[in-house]
C-alpha positions as CSV (number, residue, x, y, z in Angstrom):
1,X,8.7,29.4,-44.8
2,X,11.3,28.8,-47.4
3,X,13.1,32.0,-47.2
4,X,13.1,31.2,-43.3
5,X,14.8,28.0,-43.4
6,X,17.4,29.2,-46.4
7,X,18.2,31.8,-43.6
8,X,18.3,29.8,-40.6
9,X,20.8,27.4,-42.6
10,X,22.9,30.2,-43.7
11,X,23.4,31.3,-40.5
12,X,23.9,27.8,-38.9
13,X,26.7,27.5,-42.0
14,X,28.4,31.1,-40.9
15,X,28.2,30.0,-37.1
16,X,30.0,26.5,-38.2
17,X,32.7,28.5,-40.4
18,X,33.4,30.8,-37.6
19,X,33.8,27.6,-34.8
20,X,36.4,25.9,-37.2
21,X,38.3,29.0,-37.9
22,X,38.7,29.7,-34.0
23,X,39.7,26.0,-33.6
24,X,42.2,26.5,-36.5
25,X,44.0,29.5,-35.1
26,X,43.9,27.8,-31.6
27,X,45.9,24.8,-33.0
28,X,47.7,27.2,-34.9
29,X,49.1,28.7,-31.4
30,X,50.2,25.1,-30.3
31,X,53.9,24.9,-31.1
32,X,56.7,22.2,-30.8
33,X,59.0,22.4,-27.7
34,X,62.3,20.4,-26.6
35,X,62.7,20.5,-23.2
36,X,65.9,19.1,-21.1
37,X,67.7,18.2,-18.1
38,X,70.1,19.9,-17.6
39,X,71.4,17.5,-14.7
40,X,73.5,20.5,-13.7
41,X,74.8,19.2,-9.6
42,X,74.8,22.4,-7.7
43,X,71.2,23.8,-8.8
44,X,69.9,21.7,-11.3
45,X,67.4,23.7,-14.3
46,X,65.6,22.7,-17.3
47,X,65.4,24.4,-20.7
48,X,63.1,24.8,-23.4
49,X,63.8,25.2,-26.9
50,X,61.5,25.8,-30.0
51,X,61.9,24.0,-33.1
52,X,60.9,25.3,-36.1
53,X,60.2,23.4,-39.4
54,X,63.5,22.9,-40.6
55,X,64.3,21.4,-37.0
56,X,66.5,24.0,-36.0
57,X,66.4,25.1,-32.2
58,X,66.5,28.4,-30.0
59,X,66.6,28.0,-26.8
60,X,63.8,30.0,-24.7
61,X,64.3,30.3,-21.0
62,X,65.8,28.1,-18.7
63,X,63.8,27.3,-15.7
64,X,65.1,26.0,-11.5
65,X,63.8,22.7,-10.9
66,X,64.7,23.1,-7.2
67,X,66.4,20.4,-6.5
68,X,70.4,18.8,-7.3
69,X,71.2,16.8,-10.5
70,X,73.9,14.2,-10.5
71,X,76.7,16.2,-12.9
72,X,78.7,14.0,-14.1
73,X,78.0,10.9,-13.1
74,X,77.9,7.9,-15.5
75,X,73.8,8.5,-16.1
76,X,73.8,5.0,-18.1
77,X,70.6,4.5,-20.0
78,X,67.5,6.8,-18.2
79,X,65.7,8.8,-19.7
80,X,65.3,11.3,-16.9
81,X,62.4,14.0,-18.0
82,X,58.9,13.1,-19.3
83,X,55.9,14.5,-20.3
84,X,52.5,13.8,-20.1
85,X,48.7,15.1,-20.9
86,X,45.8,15.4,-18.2
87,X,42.4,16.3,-18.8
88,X,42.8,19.8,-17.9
89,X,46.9,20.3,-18.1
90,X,50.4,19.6,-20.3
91,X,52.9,18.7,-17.7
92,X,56.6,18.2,-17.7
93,X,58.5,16.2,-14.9
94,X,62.4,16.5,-14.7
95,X,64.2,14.4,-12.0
96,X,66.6,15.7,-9.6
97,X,69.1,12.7,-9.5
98,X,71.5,15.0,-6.9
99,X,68.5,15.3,-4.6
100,X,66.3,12.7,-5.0
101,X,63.2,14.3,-6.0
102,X,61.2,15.2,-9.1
103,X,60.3,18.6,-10.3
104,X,56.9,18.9,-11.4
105,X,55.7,22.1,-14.2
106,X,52.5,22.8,-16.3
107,X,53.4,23.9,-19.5
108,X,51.6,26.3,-22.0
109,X,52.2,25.1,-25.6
110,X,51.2,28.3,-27.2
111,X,54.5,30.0,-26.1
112,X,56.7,27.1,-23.8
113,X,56.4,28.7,-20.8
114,X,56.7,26.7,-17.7
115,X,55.0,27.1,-14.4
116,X,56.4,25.3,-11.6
117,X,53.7,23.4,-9.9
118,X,53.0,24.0,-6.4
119,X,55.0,21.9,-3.7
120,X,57.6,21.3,-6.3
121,X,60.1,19.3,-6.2
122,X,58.4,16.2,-4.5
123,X,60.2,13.6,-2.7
124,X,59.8,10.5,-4.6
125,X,60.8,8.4,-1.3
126,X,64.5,7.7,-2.0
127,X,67.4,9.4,-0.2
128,X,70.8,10.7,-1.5
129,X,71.9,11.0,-4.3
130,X,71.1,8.7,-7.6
131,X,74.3,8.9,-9.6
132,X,73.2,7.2,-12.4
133,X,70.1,9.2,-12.3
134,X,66.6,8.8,-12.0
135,X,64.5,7.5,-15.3
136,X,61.2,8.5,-15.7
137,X,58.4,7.1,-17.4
138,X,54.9,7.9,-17.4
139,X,51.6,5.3,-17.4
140,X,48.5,6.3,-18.6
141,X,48.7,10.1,-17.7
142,X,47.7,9.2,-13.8
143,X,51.3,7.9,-12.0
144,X,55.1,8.4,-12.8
145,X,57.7,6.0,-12.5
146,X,61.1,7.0,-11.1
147,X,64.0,4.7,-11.0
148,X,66.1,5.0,-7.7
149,X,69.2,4.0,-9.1
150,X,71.8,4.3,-6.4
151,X,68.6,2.8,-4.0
152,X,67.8,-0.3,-5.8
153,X,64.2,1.1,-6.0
154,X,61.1,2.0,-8.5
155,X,58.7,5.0,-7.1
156,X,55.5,5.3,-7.6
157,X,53.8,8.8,-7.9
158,X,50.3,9.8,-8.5
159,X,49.8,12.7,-11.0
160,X,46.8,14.9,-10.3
161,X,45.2,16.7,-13.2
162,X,46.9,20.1,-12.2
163,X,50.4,17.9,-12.6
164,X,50.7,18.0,-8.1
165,X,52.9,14.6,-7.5
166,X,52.1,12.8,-4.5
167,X,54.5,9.4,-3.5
168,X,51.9,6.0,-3.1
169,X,54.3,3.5,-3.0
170,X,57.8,2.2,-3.9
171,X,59.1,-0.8,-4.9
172,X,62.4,-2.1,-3.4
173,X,64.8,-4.5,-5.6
174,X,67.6,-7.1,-5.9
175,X,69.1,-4.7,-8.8
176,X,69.4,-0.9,-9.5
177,X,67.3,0.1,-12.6
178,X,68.6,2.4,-15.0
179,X,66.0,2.4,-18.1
180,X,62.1,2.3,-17.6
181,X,59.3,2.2,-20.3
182,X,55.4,1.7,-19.9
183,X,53.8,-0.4,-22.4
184,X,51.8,1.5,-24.8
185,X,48.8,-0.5,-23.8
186,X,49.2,1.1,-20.6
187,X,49.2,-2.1,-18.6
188,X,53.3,-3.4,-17.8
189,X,56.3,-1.0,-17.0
190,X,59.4,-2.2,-18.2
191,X,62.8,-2.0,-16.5
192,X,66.4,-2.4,-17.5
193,X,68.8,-3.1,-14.7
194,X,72.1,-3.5,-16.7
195,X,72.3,-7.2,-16.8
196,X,69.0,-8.9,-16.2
197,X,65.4,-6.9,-17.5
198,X,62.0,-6.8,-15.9
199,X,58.3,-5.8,-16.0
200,X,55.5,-5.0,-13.6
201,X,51.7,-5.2,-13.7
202,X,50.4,-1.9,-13.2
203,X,47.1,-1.3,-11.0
204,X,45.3,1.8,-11.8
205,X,42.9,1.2,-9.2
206,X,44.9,1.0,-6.2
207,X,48.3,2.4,-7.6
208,X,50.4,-0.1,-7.3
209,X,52.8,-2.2,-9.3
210,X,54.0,-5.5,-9.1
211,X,56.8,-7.5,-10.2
212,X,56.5,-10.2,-12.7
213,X,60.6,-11.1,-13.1
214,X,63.4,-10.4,-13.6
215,X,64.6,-12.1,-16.4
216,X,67.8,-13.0,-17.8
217,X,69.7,-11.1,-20.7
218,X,72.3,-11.9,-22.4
219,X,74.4,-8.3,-22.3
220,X,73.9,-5.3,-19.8
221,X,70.5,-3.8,-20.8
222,X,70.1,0.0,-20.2
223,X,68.0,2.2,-22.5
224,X,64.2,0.5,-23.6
225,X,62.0,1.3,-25.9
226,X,58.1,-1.0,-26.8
227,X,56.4,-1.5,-29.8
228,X,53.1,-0.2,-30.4
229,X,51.7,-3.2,-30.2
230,X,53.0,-3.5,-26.9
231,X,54.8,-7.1,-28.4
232,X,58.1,-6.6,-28.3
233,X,60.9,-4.9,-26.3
234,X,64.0,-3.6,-27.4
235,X,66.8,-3.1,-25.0
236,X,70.0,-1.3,-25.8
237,X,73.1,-2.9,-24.4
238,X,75.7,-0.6,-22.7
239,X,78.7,-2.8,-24.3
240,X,82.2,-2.4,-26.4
241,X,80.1,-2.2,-29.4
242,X,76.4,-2.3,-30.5
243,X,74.2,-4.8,-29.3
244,X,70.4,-4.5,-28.9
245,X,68.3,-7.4,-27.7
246,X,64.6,-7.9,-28.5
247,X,62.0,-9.5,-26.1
248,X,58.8,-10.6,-26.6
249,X,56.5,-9.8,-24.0
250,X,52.9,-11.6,-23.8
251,X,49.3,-10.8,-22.3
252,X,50.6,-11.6,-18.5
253,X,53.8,-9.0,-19.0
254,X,56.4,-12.7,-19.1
255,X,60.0,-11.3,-20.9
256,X,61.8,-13.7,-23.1
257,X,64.5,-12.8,-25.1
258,X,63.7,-13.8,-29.0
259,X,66.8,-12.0,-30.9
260,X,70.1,-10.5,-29.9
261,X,71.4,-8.2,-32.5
262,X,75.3,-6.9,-32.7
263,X,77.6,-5.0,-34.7
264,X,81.5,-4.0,-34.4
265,X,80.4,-0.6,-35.7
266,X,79.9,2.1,-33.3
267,X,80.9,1.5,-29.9
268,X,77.7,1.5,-27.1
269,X,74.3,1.3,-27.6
270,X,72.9,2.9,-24.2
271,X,69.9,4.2,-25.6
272,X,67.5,3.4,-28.2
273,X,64.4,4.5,-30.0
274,X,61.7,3.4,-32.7
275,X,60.4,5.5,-35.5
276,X,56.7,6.4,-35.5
277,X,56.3,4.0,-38.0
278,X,57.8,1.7,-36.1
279,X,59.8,-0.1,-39.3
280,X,63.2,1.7,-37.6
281,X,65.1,1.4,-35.0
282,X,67.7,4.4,-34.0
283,X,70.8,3.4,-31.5
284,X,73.0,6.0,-29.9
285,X,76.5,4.6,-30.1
286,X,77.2,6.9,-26.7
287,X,81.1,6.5,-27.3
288,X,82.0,6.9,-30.5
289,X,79.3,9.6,-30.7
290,X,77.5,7.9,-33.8
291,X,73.2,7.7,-34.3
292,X,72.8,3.6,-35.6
293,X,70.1,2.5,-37.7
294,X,68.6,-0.5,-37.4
295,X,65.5,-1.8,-39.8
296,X,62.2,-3.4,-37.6
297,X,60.5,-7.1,-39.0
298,X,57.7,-7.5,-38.3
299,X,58.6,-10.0,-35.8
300,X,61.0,-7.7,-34.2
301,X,64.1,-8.9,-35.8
302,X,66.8,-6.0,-36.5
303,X,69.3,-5.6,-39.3
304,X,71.8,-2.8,-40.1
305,X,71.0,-0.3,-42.5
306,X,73.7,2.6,-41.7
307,X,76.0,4.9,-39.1
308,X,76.0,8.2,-38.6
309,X,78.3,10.3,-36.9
310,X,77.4,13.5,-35.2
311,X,78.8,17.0,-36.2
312,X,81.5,18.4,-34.0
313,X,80.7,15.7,-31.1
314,X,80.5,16.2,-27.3
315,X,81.9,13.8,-24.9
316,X,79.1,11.2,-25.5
317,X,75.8,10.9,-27.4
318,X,72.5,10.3,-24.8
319,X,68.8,10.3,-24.8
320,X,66.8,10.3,-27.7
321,X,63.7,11.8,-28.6
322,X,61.6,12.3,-32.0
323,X,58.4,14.6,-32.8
324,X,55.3,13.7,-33.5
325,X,55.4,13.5,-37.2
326,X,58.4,10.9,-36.6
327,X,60.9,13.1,-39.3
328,X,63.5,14.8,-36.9
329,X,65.9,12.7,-34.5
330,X,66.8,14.8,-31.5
331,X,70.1,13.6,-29.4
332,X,71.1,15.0,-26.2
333,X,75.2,15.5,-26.1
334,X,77.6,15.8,-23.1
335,X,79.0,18.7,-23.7
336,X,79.6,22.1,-22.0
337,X,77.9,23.9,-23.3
338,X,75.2,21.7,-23.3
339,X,73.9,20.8,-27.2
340,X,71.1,19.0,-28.6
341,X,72.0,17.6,-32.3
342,X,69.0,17.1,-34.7
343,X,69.1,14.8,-37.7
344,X,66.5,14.3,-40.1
345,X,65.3,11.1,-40.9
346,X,65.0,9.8,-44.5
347,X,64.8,6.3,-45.4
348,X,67.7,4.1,-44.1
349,X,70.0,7.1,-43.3
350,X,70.1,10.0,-41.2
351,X,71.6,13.4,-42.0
352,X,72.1,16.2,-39.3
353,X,70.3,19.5,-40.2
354,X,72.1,22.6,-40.8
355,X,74.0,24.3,-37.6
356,X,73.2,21.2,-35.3
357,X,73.7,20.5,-33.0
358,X,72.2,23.4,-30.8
359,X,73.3,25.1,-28.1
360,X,71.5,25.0,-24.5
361,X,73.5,26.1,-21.7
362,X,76.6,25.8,-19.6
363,X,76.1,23.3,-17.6
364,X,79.5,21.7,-17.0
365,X,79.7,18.4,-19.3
366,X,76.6,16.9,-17.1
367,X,75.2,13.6,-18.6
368,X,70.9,15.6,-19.9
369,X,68.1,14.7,-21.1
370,X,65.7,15.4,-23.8
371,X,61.7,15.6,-24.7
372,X,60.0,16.9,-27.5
373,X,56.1,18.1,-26.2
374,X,53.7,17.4,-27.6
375,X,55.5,13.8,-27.9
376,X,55.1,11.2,-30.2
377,X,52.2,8.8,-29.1
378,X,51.5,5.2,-30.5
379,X,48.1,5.8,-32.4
């Protein structure tokens, strides 16, 4: 009887050891990915990269997303490529802001690869093109977001597990939004419309959204980013210098502005970005082609820590994007070709890692964009 058990727990021990080893090696075959838009007009594409641990990049393969990007165009604050988890799939969305439609790929994190999803790119309802391009933003892993920006409009598109987009609804508005953010709660989407800011109650249940604003700001809002907490907003300002304003949004998804931070260092402040501990804030100064830091209170009031400007600079400094263990800064530049600048973050300061930024293709001084998969996700 003894001998029996000792045996039968031995081999329950070996069968245990074996299940954890497999489940090691498979999250041992996950890697770390940027992806972009590449935003190029005539036959837009997006590329991934691998980062490695020192947060340098190679870039991969570069991939058709079908449809037109906008070039050129003065893409303000949108962030316009996202990436989300299903229960069965990883997918990556890239907007088309040339053709008014949204490519749609699974990806496999054990080597980057992208496969275009079938039906792809989807019409997400507007027309034209969107020359301030199309910001995404992603609720809960079941709709997208797309801002219409030349159409004064917000889509709404349902994500199926396999990552298939399908148009529900759209939203048409007095303004043309430029920045968009769900809550991390899940429950408001936030939009920036370059002067006044909004939110919407989001309805799982019968995919829709609905507007609770706008309300008034006191510079032109563009880029967005929301605490954890789903508390505060911070909106970067697309002005002469930096200025980011903070909102406080309560449990019915009301904005009202509580701080408005500025500083005659760095010039624009398009887009911004919290740490993943949340205590910092990172502004790119688009312009002057400089990274801003800005410490968090805990009531959401900002105060300048330092300035940082990137190695042999592009036209302007863009989206911004961090990885999941919140130590590595990516920046999308305007540049041809194409570059992605990495910085390392350290305290109050930021310093650019060795032979950043990167290079990711020609694609003729085009305004990109950038995510890091698997992204960083409030806890």
């Amino acid at each position: 009887m003894g001998f029996g058990m000792s045996s039968y727990f031995s081999r329950l021990r070996s069968v245990a050891l074996a299940v954890i080893a497999l489940a090691c090696a498979s999250a041992s075959l996950a890697q770390q990915y940027v992806y972009t838009n590449d935003n190029i007009a005539s036959a837009n594409s997006t590329t991934v990269l691998s980062v490695d641990t020192t947060g340098s990049l190679k870039a991969l393969h570069t991939y058709s997303t079908g449809g037109k990007g906008s070039g050129d165009g003065s893409d303000y604050g949108s962030q316009p490529i996202a990436a989300t988890q299903t229960p069965t799939n990883w997918c990556l969305f890239v907007s088309n802001a040339g053709s008014s439609n949204i490519a749609a790929f699974r990806i496999n994190l054990n080597n980057g690869t992208l496969t275009t999803v079938s039906g792809s790119p989807f019409a997400d309802g507007a027309s034209g093109e969107q020359m301030s391009g199309i910001s995404l933003a992603v609720g809960g892993s079941k709709l997208l977001f797309a801002a219409n920006s030349e159409s004064d409009s917000i889509s709404v598109m349902k994500v199926s597990s396999n990552c298939k987009l399908s148009l529900v609804g759209k939203v048409n508005l007095s303004y043309a939004p430029v920045g968009l953010k769900v809550t991390p709660n899940g429950n408001f989407l936030i939009a920036s419309y370059l002067g006044p800011v909004d939110s919407f109650q989001i309805d799982y249940t019968n995919n829709t959204i609905t507007e609770l604003g706008p309300f008034p700001s006191k510079g032109a809002p563009a880029g967005v980013d929301v605490r954890c907490g789903s508390t505060r907003v911070f909106f970067g300002d697309a002005n002469a210098n930096t200025q980011v304003e903070v909102f406080a949004i309560d449990s019915n998804g009301q904005l009202s502005e509580v701080s408005d931070f500025t500083n005659a260092d760095g010039s624009n402040s398009n887009n911004v970005l919290l740490s993943a501990d949340q205590k910092k804030l990172y502004v790119t100064n688009n312009q002057s082609n400089q990274i801003t830091v800005l410490s968090v209170s805990a009531s959401g009031n900002l105060t300048f820590d330092s300035i940082t400007t990137l190695n042999k600079p592009g036209a302007f400094s863009l989206g911004l994007a961090t990885n999941k263990g919140g130590n590595l800064l990516f920046v999308s530049e305007v540049n041809n070709p194409e570059k992605i600048g990495v910085l390392a973050a350290s305290g109050k300061s930021l310093q650019e890692v060795p032979n950043s930024p990167f290079r990711v293709i020609n694609n003729d001084r085009a305004f990109g964009g950038v995510v890091f998969v698997p992204p960083y996700s409030c806890p």
